[in-house]
Gaussian input, Z-matrix of N, CA and C with variables (Angstrom, degrees):
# hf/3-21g

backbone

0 1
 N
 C     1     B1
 C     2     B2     1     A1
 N     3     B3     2     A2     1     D1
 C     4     B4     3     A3     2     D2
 C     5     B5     4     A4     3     D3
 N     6     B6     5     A5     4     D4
 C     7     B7     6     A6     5     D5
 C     8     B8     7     A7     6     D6
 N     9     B9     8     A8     7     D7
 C    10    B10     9     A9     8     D8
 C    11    B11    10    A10     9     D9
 N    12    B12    11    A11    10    D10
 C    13    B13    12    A12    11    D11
 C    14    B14    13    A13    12    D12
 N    15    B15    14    A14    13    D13
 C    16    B16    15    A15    14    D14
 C    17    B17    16    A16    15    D15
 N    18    B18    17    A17    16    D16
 C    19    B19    18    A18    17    D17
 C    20    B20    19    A19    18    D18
 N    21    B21    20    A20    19    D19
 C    22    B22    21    A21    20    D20
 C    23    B23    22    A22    21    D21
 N    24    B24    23    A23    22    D22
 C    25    B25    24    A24    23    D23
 C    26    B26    25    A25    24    D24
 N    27    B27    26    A26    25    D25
 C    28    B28    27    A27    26    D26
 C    29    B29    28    A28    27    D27
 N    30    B30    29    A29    28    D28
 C    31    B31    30    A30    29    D29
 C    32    B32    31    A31    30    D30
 N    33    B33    32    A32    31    D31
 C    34    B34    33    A33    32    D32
 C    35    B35    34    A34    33    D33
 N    36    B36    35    A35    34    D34
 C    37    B37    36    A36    35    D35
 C    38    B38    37    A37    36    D36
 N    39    B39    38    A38    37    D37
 C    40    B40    39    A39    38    D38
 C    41    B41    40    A40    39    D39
 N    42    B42    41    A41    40    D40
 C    43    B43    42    A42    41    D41
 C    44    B44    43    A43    42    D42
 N    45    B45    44    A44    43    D43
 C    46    B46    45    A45    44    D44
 C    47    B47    46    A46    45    D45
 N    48    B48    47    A47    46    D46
 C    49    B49    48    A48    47    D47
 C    50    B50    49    A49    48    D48
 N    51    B51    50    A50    49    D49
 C    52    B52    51    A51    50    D50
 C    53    B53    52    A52    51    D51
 N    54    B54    53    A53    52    D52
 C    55    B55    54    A54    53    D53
 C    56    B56    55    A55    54    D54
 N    57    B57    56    A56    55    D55
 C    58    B58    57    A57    56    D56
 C    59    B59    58    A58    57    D57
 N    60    B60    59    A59    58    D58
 C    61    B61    60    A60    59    D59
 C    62    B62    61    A61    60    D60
 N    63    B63    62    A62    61    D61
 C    64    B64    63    A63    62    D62
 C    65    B65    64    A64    63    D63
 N    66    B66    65    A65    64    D64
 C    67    B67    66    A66    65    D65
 C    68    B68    67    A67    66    D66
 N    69    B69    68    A68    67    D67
 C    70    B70    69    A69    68    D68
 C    71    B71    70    A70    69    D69
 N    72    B72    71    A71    70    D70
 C    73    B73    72    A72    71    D71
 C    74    B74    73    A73    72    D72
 N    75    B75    74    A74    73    D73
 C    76    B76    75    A75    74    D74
 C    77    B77    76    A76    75    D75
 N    78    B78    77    A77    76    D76
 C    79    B79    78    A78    77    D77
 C    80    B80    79    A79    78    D78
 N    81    B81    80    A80    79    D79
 C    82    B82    81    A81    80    D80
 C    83    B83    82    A82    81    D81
 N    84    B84    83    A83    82    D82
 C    85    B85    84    A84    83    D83
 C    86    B86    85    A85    84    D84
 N    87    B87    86    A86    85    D85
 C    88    B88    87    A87    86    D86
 C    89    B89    88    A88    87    D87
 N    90    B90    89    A89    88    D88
 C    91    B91    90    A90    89    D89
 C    92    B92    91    A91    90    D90
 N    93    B93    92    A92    91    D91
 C    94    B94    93    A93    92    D92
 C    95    B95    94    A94    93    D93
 N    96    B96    95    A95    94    D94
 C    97    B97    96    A96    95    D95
 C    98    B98    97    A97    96    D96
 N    99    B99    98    A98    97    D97
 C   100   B100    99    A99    98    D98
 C   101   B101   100   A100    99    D99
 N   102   B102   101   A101   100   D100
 C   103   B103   102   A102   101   D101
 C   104   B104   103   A103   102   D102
 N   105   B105   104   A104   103   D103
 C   106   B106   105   A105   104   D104
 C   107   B107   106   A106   105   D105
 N   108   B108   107   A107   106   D106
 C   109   B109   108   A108   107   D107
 C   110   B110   109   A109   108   D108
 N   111   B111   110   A110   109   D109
 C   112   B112   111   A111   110   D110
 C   113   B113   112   A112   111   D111
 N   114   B114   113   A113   112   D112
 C   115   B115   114   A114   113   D113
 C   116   B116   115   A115   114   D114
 N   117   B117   116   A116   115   D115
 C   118   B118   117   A117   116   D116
 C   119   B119   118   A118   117   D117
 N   120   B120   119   A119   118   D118
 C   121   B121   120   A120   119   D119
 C   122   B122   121   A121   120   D120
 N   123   B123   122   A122   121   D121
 C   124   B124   123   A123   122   D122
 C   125   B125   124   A124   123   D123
 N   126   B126   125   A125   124   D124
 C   127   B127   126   A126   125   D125
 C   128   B128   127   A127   126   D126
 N   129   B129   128   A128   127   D127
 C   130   B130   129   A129   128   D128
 C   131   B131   130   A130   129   D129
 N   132   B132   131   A131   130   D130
 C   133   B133   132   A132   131   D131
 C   134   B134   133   A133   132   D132
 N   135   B135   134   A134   133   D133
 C   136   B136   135   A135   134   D134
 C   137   B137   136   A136   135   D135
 N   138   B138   137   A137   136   D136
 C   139   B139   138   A138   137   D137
 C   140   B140   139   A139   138   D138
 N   141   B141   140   A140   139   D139
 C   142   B142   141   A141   140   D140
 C   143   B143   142   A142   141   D141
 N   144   B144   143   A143   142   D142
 C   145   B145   144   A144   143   D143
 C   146   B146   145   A145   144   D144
 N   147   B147   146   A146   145   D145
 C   148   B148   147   A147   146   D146
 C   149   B149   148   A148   147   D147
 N   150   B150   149   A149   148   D148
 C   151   B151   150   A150   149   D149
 C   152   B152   151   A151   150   D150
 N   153   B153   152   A152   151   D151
 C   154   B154   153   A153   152   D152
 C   155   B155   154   A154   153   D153
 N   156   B156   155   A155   154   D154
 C   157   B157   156   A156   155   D155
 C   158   B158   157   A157   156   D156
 N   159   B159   158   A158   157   D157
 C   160   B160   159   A159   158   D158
 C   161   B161   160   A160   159   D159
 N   162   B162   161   A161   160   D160
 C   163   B163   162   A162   161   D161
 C   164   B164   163   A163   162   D162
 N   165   B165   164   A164   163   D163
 C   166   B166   165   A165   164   D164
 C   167   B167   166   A166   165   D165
 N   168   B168   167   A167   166   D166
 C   169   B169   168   A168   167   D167
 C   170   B170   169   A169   168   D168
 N   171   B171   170   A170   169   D169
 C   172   B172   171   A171   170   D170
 C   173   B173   172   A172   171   D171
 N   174   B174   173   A173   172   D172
 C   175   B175   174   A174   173   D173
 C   176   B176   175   A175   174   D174
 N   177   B177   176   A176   175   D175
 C   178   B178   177   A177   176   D176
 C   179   B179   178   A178   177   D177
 N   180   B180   179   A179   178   D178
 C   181   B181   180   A180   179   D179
 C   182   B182   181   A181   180   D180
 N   183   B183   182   A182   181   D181
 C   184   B184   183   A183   182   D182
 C   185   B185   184   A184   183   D183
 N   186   B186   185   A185   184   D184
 C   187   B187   186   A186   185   D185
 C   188   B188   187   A187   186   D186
 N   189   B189   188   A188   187   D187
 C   190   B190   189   A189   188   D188
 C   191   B191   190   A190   189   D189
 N   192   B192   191   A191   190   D190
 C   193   B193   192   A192   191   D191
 C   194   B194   193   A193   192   D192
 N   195   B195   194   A194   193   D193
 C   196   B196   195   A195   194   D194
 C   197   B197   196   A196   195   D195
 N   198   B198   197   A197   196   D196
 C   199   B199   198   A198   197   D197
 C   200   B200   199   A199   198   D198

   B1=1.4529
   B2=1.5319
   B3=1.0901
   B4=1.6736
   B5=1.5512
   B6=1.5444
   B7=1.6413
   B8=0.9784
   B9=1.7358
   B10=1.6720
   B11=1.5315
   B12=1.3987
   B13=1.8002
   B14=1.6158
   B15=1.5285
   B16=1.3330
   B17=1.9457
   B18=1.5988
   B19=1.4700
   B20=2.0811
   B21=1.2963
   B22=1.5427
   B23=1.4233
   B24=1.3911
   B25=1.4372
   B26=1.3376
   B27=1.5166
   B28=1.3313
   B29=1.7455
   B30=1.3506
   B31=1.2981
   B32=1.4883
   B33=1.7174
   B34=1.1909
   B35=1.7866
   B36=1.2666
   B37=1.0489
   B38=1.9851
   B39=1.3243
   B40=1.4698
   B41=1.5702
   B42=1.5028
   B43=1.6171
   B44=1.5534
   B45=1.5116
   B46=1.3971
   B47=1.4724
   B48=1.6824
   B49=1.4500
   B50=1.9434
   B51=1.0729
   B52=1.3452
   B53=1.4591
   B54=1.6072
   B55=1.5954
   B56=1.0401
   B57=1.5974
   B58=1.7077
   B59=1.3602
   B60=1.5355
   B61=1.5385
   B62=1.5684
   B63=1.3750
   B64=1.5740
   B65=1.5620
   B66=1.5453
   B67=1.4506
   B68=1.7138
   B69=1.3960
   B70=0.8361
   B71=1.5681
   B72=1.5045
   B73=1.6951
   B74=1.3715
   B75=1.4981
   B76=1.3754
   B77=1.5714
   B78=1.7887
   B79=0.9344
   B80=1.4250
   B81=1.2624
   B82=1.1444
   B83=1.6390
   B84=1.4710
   B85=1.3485
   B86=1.5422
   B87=1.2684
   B88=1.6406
   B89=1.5146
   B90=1.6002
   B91=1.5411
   B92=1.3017
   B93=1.4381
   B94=1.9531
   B95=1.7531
   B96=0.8473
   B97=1.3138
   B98=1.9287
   B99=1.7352
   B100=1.3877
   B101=1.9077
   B102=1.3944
   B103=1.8076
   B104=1.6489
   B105=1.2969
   B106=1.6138
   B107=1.6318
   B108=1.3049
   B109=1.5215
   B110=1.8271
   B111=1.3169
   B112=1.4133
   B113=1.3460
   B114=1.4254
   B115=1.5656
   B116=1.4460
   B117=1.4273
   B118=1.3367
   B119=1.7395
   B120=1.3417
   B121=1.7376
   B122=1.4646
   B123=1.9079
   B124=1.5669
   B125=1.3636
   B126=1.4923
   B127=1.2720
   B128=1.5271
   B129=2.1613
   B130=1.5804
   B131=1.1669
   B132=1.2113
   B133=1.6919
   B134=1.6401
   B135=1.4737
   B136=1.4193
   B137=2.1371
   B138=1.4321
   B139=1.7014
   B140=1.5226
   B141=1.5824
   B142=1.1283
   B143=1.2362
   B144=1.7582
   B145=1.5356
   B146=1.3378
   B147=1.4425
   B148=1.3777
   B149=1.6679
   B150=1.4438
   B151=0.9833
   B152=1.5239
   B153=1.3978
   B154=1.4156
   B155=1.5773
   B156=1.3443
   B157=1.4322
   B158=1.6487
   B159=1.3705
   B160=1.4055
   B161=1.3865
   B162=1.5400
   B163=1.4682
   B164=1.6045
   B165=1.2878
   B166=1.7311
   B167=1.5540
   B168=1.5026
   B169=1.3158
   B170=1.7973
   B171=1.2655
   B172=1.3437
   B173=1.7365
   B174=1.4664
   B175=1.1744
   B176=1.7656
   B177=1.7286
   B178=1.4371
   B179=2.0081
   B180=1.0103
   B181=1.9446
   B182=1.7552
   B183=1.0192
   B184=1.7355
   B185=1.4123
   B186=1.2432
   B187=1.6882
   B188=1.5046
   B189=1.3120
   B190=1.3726
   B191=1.8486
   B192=1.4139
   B193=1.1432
   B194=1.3357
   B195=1.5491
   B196=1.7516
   B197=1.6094
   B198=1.5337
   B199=1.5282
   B200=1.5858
   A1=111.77
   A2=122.39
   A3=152.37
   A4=87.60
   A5=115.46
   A6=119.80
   A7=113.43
   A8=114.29
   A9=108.96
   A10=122.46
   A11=90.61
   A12=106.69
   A13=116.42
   A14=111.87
   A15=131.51
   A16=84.95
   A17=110.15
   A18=126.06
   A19=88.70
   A20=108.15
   A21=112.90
   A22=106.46
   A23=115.19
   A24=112.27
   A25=126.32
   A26=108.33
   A27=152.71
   A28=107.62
   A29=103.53
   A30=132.58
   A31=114.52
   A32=118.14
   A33=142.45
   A34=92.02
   A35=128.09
   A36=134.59
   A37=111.84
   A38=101.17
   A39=109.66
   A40=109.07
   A41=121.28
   A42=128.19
   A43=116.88
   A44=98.47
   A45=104.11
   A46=117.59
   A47=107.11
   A48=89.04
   A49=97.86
   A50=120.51
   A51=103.99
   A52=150.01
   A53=100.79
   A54=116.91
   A55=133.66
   A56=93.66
   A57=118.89
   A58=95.12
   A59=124.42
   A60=113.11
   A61=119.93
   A62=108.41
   A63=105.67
   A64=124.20
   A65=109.77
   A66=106.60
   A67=95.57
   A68=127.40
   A69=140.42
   A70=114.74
   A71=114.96
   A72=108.18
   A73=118.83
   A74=103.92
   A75=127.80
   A76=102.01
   A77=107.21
   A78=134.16
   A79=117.90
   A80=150.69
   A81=160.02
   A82=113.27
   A83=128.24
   A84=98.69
   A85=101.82
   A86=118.15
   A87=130.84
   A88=98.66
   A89=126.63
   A90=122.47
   A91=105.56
   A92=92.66
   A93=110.09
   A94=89.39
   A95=146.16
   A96=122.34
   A97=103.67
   A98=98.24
   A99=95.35
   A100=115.28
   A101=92.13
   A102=100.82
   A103=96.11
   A104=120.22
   A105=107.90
   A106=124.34
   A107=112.67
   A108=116.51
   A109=126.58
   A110=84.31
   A111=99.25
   A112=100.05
   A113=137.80
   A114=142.71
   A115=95.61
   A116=134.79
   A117=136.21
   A118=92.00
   A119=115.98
   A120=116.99
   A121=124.85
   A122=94.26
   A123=94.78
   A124=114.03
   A125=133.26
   A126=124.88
   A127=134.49
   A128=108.30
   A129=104.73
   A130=128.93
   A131=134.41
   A132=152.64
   A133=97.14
   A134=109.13
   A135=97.59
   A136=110.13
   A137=94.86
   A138=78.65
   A139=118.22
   A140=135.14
   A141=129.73
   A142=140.79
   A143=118.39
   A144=129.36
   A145=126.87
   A146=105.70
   A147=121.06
   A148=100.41
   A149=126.50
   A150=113.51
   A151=144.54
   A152=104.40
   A153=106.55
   A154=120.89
   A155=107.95
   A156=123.51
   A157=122.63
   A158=95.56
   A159=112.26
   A160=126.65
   A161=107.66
   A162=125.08
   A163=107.90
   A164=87.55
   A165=104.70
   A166=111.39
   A167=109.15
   A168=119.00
   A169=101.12
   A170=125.06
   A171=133.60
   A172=104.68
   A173=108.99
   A174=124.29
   A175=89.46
   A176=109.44
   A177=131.79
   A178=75.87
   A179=116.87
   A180=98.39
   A181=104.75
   A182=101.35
   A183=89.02
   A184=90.38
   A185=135.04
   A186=123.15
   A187=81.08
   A188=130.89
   A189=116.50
   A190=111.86
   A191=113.51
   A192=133.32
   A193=105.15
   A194=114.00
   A195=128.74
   A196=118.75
   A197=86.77
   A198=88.54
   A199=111.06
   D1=-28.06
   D2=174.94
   D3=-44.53
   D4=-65.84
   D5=-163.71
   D6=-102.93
   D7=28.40
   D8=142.37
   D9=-106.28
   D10=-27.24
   D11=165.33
   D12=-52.59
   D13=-47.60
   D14=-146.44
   D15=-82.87
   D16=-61.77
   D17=169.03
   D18=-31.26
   D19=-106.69
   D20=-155.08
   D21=-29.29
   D22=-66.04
   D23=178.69
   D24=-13.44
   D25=-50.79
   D26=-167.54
   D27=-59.84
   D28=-61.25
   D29=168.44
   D30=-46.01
   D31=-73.35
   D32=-170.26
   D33=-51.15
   D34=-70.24
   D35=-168.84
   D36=-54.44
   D37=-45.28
   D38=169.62
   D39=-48.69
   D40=-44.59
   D41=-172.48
   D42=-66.37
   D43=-41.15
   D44=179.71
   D45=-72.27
   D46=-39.12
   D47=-167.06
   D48=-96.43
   D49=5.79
   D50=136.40
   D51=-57.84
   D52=-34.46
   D53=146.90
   D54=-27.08
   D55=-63.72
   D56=-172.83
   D57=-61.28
   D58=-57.44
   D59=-163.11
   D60=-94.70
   D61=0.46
   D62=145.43
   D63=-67.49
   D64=-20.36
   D65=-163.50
   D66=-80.69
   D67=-33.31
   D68=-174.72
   D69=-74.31
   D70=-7.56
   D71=159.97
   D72=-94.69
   D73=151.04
   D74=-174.95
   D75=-105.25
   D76=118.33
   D77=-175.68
   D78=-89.07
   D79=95.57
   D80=-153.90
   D81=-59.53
   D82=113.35
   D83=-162.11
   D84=-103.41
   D85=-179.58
   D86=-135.26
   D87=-63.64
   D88=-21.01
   D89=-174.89
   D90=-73.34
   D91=-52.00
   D92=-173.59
   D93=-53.35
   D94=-60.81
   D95=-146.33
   D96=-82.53
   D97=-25.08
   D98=177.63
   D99=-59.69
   D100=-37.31
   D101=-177.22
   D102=-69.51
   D103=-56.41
   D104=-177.59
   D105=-57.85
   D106=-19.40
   D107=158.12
   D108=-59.18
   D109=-38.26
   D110=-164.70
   D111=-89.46
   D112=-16.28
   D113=160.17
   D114=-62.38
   D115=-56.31
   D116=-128.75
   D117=-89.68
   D118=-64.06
   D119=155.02
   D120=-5.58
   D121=-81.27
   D122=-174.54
   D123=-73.05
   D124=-19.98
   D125=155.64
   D126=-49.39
   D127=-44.62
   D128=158.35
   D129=-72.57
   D130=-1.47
   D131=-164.34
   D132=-96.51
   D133=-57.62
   D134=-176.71
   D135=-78.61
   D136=-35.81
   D137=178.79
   D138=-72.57
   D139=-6.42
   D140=142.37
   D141=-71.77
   D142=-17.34
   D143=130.68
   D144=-25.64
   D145=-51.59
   D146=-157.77
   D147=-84.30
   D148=-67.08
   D149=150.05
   D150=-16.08
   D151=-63.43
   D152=173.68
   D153=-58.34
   D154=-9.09
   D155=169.48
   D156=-80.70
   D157=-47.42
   D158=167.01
   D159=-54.16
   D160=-16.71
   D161=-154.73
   D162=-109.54
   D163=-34.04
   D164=179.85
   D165=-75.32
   D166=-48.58
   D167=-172.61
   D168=-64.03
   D169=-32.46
   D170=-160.48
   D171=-81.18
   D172=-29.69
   D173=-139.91
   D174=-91.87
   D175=-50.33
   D176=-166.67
   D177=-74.03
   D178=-60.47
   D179=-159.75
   D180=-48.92
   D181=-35.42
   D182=-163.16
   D183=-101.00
   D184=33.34
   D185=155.38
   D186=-102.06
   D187=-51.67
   D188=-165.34
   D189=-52.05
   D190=-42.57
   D191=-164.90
   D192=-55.47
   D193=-35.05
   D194=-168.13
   D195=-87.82
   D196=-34.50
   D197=174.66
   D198=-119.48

């Protein structure tokens, strides 16, 4: 009976101070996430640019290299 008391207790205390530290997050509101989308985009757009550059240049040396 010890380790159902000890269990809930356990529980109850887990709920609350999850409370507490949900209350304590900062929720991004609808602009902020629109501007952080729009960072995250033009950042994968250009490093798959960049790549595809890397890839081409690599690609044309060792066709030259083969033939």
């Amino acid at each position: 009976m010890d380790k159902v008391k000890k269990y809930v207790s356990d529980l109850v205390s887990f709920v609350f101070e999850s409370r507490t530290e949900l209350a304590k997050v900062h929720f991004p509101s609808p602009k902020e996430t629109a501007q952080a989308t729009v960072v995250v985009v033009v950042l994968s757009v250009t490093v798959a640019l960049w790549l595809g550059l890397i890839d081409l240049a690599a690609t044309r040396l060792v066709q030259r290299l083969l033939h």
